[in-house]
C-alpha positions as CSV (number, residue, x, y, z in Angstrom):
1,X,4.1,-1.9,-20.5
2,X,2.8,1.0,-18.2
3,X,5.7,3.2,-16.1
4,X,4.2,1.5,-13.1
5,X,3.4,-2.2,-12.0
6,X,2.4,-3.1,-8.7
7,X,3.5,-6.8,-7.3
8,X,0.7,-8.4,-5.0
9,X,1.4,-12.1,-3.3
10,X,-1.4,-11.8,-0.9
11,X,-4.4,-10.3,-2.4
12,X,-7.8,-10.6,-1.0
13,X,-11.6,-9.3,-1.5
14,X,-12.2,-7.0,0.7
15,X,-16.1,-7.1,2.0
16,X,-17.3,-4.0,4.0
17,X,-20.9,-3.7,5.7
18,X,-22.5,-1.9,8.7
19,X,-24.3,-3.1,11.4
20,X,-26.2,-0.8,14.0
21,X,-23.9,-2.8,16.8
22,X,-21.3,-5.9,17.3
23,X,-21.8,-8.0,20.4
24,X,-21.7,-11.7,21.1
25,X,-24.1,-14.1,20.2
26,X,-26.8,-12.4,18.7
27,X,-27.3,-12.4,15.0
28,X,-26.1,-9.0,13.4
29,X,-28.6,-7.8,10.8
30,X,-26.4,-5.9,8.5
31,X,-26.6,-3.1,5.7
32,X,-25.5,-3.4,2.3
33,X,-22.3,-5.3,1.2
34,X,-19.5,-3.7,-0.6
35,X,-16.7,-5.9,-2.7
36,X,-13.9,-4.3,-3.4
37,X,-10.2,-5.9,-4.5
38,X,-7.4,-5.7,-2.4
39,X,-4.4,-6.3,-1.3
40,X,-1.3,-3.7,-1.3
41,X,-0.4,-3.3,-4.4
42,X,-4.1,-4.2,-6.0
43,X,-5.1,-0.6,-3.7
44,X,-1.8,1.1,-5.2
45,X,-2.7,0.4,-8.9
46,X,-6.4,1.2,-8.2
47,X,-5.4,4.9,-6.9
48,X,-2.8,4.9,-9.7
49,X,-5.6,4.1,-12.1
50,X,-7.9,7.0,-10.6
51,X,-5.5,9.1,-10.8
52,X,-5.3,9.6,-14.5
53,X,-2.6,6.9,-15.4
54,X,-2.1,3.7,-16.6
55,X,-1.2,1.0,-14.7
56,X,-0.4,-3.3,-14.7
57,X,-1.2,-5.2,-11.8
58,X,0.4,-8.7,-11.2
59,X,-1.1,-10.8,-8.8
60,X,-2.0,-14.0,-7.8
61,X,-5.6,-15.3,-7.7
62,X,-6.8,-18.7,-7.3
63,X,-10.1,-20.7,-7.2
64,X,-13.5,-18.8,-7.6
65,X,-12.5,-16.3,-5.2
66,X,-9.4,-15.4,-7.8
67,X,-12.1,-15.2,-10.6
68,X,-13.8,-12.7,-9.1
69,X,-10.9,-10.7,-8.3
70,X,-9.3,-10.7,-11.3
71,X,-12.8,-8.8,-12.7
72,X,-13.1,-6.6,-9.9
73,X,-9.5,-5.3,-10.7
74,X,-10.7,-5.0,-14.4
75,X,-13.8,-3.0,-13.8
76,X,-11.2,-0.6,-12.4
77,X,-10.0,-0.3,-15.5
78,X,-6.4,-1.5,-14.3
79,X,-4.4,-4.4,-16.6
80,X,-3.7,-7.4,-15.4
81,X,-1.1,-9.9,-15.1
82,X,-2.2,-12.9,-13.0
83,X,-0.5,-16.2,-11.7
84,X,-2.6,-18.5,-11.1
85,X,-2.2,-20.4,-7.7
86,X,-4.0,-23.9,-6.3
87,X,-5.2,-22.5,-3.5
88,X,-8.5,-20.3,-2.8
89,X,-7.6,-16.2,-2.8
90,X,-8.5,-14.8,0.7
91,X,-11.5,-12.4,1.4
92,X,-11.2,-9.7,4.5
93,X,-13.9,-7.9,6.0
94,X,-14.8,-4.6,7.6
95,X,-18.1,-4.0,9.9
96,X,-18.8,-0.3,10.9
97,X,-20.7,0.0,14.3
98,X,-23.2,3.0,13.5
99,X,-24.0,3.3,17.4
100,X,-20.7,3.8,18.2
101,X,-19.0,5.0,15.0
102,X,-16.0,2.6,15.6
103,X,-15.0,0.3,12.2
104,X,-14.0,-3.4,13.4
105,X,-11.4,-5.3,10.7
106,X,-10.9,-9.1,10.2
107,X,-8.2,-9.9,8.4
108,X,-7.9,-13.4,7.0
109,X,-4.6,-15.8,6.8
110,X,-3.7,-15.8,3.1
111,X,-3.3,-19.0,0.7
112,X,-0.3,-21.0,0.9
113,X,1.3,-20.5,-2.3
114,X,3.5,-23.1,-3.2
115,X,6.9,-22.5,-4.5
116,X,7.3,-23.3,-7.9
117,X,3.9,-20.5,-7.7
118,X,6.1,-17.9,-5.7
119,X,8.9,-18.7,-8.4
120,X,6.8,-18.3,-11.2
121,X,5.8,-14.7,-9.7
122,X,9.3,-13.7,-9.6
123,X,9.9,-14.9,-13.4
124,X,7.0,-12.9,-14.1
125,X,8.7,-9.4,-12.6
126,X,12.1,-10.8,-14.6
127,X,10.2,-11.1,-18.1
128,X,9.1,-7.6,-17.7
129,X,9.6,-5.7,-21.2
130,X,9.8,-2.8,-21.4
131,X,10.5,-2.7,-17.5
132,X,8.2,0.0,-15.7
133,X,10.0,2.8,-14.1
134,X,8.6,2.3,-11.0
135,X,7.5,-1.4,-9.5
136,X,5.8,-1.3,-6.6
137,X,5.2,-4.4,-3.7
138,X,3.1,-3.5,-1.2
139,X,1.4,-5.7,1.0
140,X,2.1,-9.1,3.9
141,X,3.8,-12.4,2.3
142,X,1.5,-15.4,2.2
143,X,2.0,-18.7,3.7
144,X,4.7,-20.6,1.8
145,X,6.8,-17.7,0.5
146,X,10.2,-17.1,2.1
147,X,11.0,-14.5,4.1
148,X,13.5,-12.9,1.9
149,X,10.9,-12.7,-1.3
150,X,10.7,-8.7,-2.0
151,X,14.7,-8.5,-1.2
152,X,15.0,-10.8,-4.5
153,X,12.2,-8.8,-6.3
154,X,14.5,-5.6,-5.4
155,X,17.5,-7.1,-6.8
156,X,15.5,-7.7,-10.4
157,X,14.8,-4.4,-10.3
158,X,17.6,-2.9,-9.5
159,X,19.5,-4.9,-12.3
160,X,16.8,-3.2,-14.5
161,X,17.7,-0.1,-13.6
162,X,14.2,1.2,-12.3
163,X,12.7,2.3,-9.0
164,X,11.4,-0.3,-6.7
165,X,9.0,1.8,-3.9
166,X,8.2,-1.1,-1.0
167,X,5.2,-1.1,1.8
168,X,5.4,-4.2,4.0
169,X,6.0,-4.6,7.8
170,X,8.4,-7.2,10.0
171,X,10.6,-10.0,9.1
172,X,9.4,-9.5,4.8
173,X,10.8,-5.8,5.2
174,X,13.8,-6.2,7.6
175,X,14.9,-8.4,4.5
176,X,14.2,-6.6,1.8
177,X,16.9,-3.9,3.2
178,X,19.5,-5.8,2.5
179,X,19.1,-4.8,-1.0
180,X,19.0,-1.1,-2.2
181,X,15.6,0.4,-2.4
182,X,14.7,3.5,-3.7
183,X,11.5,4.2,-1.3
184,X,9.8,2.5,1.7
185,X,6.4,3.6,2.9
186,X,6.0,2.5,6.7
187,X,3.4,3.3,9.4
188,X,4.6,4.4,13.0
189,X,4.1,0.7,14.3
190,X,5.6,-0.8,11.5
191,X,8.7,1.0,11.9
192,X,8.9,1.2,15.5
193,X,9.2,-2.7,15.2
194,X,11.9,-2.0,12.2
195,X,14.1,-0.1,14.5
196,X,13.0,-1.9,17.9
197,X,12.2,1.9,19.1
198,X,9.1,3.3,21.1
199,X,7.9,6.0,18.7
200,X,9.2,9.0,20.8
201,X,9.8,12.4,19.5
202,X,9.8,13.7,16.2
203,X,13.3,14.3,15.8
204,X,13.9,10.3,17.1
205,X,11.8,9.1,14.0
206,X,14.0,11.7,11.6
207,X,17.2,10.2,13.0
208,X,15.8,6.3,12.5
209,X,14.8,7.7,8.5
210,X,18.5,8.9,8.7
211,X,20.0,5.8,9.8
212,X,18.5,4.0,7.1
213,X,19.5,6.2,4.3
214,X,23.0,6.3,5.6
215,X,23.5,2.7,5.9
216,X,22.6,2.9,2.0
217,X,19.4,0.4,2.3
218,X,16.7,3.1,1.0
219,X,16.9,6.3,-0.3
220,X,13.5,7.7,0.8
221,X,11.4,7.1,4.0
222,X,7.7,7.6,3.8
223,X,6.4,7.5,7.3
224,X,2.9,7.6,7.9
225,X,2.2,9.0,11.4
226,X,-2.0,8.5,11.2
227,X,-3.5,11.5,12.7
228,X,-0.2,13.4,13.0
229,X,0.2,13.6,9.6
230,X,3.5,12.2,7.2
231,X,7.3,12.7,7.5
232,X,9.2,12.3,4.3
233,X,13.2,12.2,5.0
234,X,15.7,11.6,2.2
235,X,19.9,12.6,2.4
236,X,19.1,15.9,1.7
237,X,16.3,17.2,3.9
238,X,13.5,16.3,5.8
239,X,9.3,17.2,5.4
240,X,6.9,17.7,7.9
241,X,3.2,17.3,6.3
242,X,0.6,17.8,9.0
243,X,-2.4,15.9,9.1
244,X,-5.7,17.7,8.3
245,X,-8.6,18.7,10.3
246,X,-11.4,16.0,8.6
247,X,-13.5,13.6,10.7
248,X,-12.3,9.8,9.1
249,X,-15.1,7.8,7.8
250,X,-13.0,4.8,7.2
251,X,-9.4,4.2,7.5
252,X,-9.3,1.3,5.5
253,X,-6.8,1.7,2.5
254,X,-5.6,5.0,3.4
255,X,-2.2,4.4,3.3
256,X,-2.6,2.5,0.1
257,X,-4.0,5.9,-1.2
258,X,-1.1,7.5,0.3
259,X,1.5,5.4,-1.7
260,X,-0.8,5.2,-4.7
261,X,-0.6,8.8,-4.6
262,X,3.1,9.6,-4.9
263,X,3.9,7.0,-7.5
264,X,1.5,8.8,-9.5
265,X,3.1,11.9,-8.7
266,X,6.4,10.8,-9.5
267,X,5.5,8.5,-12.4
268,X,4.7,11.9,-14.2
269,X,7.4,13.9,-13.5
270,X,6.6,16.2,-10.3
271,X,9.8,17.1,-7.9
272,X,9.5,14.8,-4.9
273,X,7.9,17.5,-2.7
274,X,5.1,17.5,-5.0
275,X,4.3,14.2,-4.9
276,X,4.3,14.2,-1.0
277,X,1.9,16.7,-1.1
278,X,0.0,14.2,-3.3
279,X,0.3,11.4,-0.8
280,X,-1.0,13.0,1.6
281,X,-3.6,14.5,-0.3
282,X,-4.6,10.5,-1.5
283,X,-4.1,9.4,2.1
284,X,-6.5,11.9,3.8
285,X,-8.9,11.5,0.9
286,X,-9.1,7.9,2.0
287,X,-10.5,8.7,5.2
288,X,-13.7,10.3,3.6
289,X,-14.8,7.4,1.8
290,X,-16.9,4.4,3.2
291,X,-15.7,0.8,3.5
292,X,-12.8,0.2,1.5
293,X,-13.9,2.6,-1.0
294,X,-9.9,4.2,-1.5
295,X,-10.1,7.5,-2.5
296,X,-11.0,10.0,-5.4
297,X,-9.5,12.1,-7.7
298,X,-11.7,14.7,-7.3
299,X,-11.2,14.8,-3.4
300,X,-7.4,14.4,-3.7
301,X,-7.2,17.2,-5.7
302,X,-9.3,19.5,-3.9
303,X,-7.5,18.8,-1.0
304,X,-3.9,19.0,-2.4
305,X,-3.9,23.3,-2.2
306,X,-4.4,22.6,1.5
307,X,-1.6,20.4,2.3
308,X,1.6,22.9,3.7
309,X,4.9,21.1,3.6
310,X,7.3,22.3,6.4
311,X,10.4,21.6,6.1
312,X,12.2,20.2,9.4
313,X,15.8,19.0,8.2
């Protein structure tokens, strides 16, 4: 077993294509198509994977759809672990407007797993051995799993004694705080709606981190602010990374990338600093590639010597 393994419930293929523009009605001739797999933590592993390091997926996959998923992930060169389900796996799609140079994303309902499936995912986690040092879920809850899922995949492994690193959004994260997490890798929306707070100032968002760390449900607080950069807040201090001056090609993934990045990082020993300067790195590389594309290893490190760390707390 690898030192990481990401956990995905809801994975998808993503499809990406352009079209010159989007309106109504009329039949939109398009460019190439792109298939990619996706999901969360499908995104972490591949970024893992580019990184230099191994890495075991587990996933669920289902019907035709699943088949092709499942050899996607392995032309990635990322193990597998997959549970099958009865119902089809999900595709997404993103269209690029070239007129305009604005990206449009549809993002499907997932499967309803059933839950002797959604069980059988959580055995998998339990049967772990060795157990990874870091286990990573990352991604929305499909239809049929309970609300409370990645709480009881944090209590696994934190009876294992490893790290579990979580990136989610609403009702799937508010529970999964109710058990101790080592990292949690929001967006600004997504913890807004966490807290029920407007975004406000700076030093608002480094309080909310606080609060959370206090309260003892996580012990690090990766908040992507999109094109303000990345605030990393623990007990003892606080990080400012700014955002860098690059013109996005696609946003898709980035904050995969950016997650991807620092469990790397992490995974092979840098101080924590270190591997926020490799998020970000892995997040803004992201934004150069087309599609869902996720970024490169060459690009992150290229741009790692320009990311400055400030510290703020």
């Amino acid at each position: 077993m690898t030192d990481v393994v990401t956990f995905t419930l809801n994975p998808a293929i993503d499809l990406s294509t352009a079209t010159e523009r989007v309106v109504p009605v009329r039949k939109l001739r398009c460019a190439g198509l792109r298939r990619d797999p996706g999901g969360g933590g499908i995104n972490v592993a591949r970024v893992v994977r580019r990184l230099g390091a191994p890495v075991t997926a587990i996933y669920t996959a289902g019907g035709s759809i699943g088949q092709l998923l499942h050899s996607l992930v392995t032309r990635e060169g990322v193990d597998s672990i997959v549970l099958p389900i009865v119902a089809e796996t999900r595709e997404d799609f993103t269209v690029d407007e070239t007129a305009s140079g604005q990206q449009f994303r549809f993002v499907l309902a997932g499967p309803k797993i059933t839950e002797a499936e959604w069980q059988g995912a959580l055995q998998i986690v339990s049967s772990l051995d060795p157990f990874p040092k870091y286990l990573i879920a990352s991604g929305s809850l499909p239809p049929g799993a309970p609300p409370d899922l990645y709480r009881r995949v944090a209590k696994i492994v934190h009876d294992r004694g490893a790290s579990f690193a979580l990136d989610t959004s609403g009702m799937a994260l508010k529970e999964a705080l109710a058990e101790s997490i080592f990292l949690i890798k929001p967006n600004l929306h997504e913890f807004s709606e966490l807290l029920g707070m407007d975004a406000g100032s700076e030093e608002s968002l480094r309080q909310g981190c606080r609060r959370l760390i206090d309260q003892g449900h996580v012990e690090i607080v990766a908040l992507t602010l999109g094109d303000r950069g990345a605030l990393l807040v623990t007990r003892e201090g606080a990080w400012r990374a700014p955002a860098l001056p690059i013109k996005p090609v696609s946003a898709v993934g980035a904050g995969d990338s950016f997650l991807g990045g620092m469990i790397w990082s992490l995974a092979a020993g840098h101080a924590l600093d270190r591997a926020f300067r490799y998020g970000t790195a892995a997040g803004t590389a992201a934004l150069l590639m087309p599609g869902t594309e996720l970024c490169h290893r060459h690009d992150v490190e290229r741009l790692l010597h320009k990311i400055v760390l400030r510290e703020v707390g």
